[in-house]
Structure formats: C-alpha cells, structure tokens
N, C-alpha and C positions, 0 to 999 in steps of 0.2 A: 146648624148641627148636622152634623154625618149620621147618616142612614143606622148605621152599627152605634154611635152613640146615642140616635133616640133612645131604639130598639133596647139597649142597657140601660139605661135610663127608665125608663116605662118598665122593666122588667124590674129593677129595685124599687119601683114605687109602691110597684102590686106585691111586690116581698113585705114591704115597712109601711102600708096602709093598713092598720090595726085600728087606731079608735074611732076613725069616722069611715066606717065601711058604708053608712048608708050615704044614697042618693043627694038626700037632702042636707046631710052633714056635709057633703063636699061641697057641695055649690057654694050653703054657706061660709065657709072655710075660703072659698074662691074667692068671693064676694067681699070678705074679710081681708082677705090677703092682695087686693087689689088697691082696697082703700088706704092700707099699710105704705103700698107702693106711692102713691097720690101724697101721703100724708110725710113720707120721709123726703120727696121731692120740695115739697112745702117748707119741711124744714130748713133745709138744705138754704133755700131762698128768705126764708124769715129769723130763723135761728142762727144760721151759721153765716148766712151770705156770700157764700161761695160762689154762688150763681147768681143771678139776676133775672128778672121777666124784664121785658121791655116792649110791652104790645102795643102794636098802633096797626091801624087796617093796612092789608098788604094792596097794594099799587102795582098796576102792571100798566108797562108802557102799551099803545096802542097797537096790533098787528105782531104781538109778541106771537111767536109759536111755541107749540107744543114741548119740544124739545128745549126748549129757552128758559121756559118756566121757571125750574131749578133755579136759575141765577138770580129771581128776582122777588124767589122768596125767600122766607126769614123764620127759624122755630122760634123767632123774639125771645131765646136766650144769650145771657153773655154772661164770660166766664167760663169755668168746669168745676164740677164736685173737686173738693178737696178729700183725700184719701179717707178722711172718715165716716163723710156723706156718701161716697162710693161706696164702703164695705157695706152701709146701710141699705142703701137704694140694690145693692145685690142680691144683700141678703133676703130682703121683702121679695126680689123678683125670683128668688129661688123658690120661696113658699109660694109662689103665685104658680109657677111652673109645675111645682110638687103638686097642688091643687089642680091644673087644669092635666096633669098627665093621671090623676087617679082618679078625673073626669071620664076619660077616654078610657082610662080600665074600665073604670064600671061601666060602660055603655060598650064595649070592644070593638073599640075603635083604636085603630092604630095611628101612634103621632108620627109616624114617619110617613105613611100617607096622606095625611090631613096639611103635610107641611108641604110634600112633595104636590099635593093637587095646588093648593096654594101658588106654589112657585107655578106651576104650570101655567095657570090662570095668569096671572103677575108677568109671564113671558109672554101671552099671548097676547091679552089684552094690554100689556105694555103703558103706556097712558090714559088706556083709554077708562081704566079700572077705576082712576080716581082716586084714589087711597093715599 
C-alpha cells in the first residue's frame, strides 16, 4: 500500500469505528476476523475445491544457498480461488485489516510506519529475517 493510501485508510477507520471503540472489542474483533480468514480459506479447499493442500515435508537439496531457496519451496497449494472464494477470502481480509488499523488508532500508531519499518527490516535483513 502507498503511504497516502494507508494514511486514508487509517483515517476512515477512526471516522467509522463506532461500536467497538474499546481495546478489548477490537482485539477481539481481530481475533475474530482472522479466524474468518482461516476458515473461508478452509472453504475454499473443502467446500468448493478450488484449491488444494498438498503437504508433504519440504526437501532441500544439499549446499542449496540462500538465494536458491525460493525454487525449492512449495506453499503446497495447487490450483486458485475461483472468483467466489476470492470475493470471500477478500472480504474476511478486509475486516481483518479494518481490525488491525482501529488497532493502531487506538494505541496511535501509524500503519504507514509500522509497514514502512517492516519493509526496512525486510530489506536489511533480507534472508536473514526468516519469514
């Protein structure tokens, strides 16, 4: 996201956070809206079968580097959401987002900084962050 679209973003949130202004409504709200996410992905794979899991332990050849990595792993899906599993899986990740930005209001915390330290971190530490 661009810097100007957090920044609007986070400022409509704190406009249209009205029923769970407390601390503890949002978390759980967050907490909620995560398992939403979890659970429409679930779908996705058991309901609709759009997707697929296909896990099996990832295997790396021997003296792989760093940089190699990438090619030799797998998020062990196959397939793609079909457009209706998408507008779902958005929609959850919309309320999840709505949640963790009236997070950062209530604590005033800026998500463009929180994103931009992130990224910083992410460039520096590069591989080494693990993530």
């Amino acid at each position: 996201m661009s810097d100007l679209l957090c920044d609007r973003f986070q400022q409509v949130v704190a406009q249209y956070t009205l029923r769970h202004k407390s601390i503890l409504d949002i978390l759980s709200k967050m907490q909620e809206a995560q398992a939403r996410v979890q659970r429409a992905v679930a779908k996705a794979v058991t309901n609709c079968g759009c997707i697929q899991v296909r896990a099996a332990k990832q295997t790396l050849p021997a003296g792989v580097t760093m940089a190699e990595l990438p090619s030799y792993l797998t998020s062990h899906l196959l397939g793609e959401l079909c457009p209706e599993c998408r507008e779902t899986v958005e929609e959850e990740l919309g309320q999840l987002f709505f949640y963790l930005t009236a997070l950062c209001n209530t604590l005033d915390i800026s998500l463009t900084d929180v994103l931009d330290k992130e990224q910083d971190k992410l460039c520096t530490l590069r591989y080494f962050s693990l993530t």
